[in-house]
C-alpha positions as CSV (number, residue, x, y, z in Angstrom):
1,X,-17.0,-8.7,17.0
2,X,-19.1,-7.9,19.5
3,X,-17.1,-5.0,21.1
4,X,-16.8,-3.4,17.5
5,X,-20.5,-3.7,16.8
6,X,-21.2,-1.8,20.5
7,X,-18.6,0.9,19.5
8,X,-19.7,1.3,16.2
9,X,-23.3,1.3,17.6
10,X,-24.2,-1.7,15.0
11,X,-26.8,-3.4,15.9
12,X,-26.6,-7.3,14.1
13,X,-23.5,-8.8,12.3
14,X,-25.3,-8.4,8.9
15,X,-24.9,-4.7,9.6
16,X,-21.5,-5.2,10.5
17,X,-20.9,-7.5,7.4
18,X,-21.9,-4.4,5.0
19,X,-19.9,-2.1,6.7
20,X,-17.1,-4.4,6.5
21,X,-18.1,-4.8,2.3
22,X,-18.3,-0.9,1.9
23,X,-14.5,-0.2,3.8
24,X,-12.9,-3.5,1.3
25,X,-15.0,-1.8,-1.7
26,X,-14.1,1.5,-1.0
27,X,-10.0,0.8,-0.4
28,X,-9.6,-1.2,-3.8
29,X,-11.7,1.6,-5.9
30,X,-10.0,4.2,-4.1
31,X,-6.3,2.4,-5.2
32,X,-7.8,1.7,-8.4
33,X,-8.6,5.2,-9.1
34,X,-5.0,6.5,-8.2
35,X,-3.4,5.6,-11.1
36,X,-5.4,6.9,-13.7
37,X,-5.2,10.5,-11.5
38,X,-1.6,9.7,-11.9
39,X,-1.0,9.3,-15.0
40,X,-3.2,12.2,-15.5
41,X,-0.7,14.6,-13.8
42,X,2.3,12.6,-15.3
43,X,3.4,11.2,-11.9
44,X,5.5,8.5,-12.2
45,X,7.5,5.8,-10.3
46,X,10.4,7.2,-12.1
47,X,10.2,10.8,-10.3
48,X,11.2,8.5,-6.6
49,X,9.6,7.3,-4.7
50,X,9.9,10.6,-2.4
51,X,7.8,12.3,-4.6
52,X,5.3,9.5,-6.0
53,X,4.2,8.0,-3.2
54,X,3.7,11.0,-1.3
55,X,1.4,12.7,-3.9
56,X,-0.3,9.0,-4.5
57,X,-1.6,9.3,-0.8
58,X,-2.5,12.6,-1.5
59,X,-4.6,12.1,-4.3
60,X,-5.8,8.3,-2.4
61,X,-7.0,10.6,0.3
62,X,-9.8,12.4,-0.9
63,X,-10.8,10.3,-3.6
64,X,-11.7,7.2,-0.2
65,X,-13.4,10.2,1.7
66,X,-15.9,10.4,-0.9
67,X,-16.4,6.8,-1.7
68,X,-17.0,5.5,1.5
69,X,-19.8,8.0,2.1
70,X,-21.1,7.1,-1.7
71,X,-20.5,3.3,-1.0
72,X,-22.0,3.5,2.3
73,X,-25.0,5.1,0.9
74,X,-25.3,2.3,-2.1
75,X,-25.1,-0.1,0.3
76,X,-28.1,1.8,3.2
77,X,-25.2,2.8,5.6
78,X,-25.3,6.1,4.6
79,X,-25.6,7.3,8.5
80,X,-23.0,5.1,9.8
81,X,-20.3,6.5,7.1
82,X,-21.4,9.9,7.5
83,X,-20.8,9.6,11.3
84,X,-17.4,7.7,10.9
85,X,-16.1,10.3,7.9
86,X,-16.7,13.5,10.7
87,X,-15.0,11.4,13.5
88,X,-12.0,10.6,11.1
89,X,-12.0,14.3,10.3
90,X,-11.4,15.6,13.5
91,X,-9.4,13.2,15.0
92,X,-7.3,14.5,12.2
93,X,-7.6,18.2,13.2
94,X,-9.4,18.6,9.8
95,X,-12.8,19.3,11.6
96,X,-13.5,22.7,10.2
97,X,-14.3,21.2,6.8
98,X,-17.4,20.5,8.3
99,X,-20.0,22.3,8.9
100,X,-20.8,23.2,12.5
101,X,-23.8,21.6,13.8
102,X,-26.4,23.2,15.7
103,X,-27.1,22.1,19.3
């Protein structure tokens, strides 16, 4: 625990606790909220799995973006999930969906 709190820059295990809180919140809401989005665009186990599960990730993906920073803020960790959410992005190359920051 310690070397995630020192990576993460966390500084007691309470801290650490709510961060922990907001990433199991924001997985089950974000998994909760995929099959009503779904249904919605009539997406169905029944199409295969080749094309259901990749358009469930799809629509999984954005949807946890913004709930971990909304989470994170409910919860006063609004800093740490804003900082984690632009390191994800551009470890995944999607960097320029950000705004550039000025030195």
């Amino acid at each position: 625990m310690k070397k995630l709190k020192e990576r993460w820059n966390l500084k007691s295990n309470g801290q650490l606790f709510i961060v922990f809180l907001v990433f199991a919140i924001t997985g089950s809401s974000a998994a909760k909220l995929a099959a009503p989005v779904t249904d919605f665009f009539q997406i169905t186990k029944e199409m295969g799995w080749y094309v259901y599960w990749p358009f469930r990730i799809l629509i999984i993906f954005p949807v946890y973006q913004v709930l971990l920073v909304f989470f994170g803020w409910v919860f006063g960790q609004f800093e740490f999930f804003w900082w984690f959410e632009k390191k994800m992005l551009r470890s995944m190359k999607l960097g320029f969906l950000l705004k550039k920051e000025e030195p």
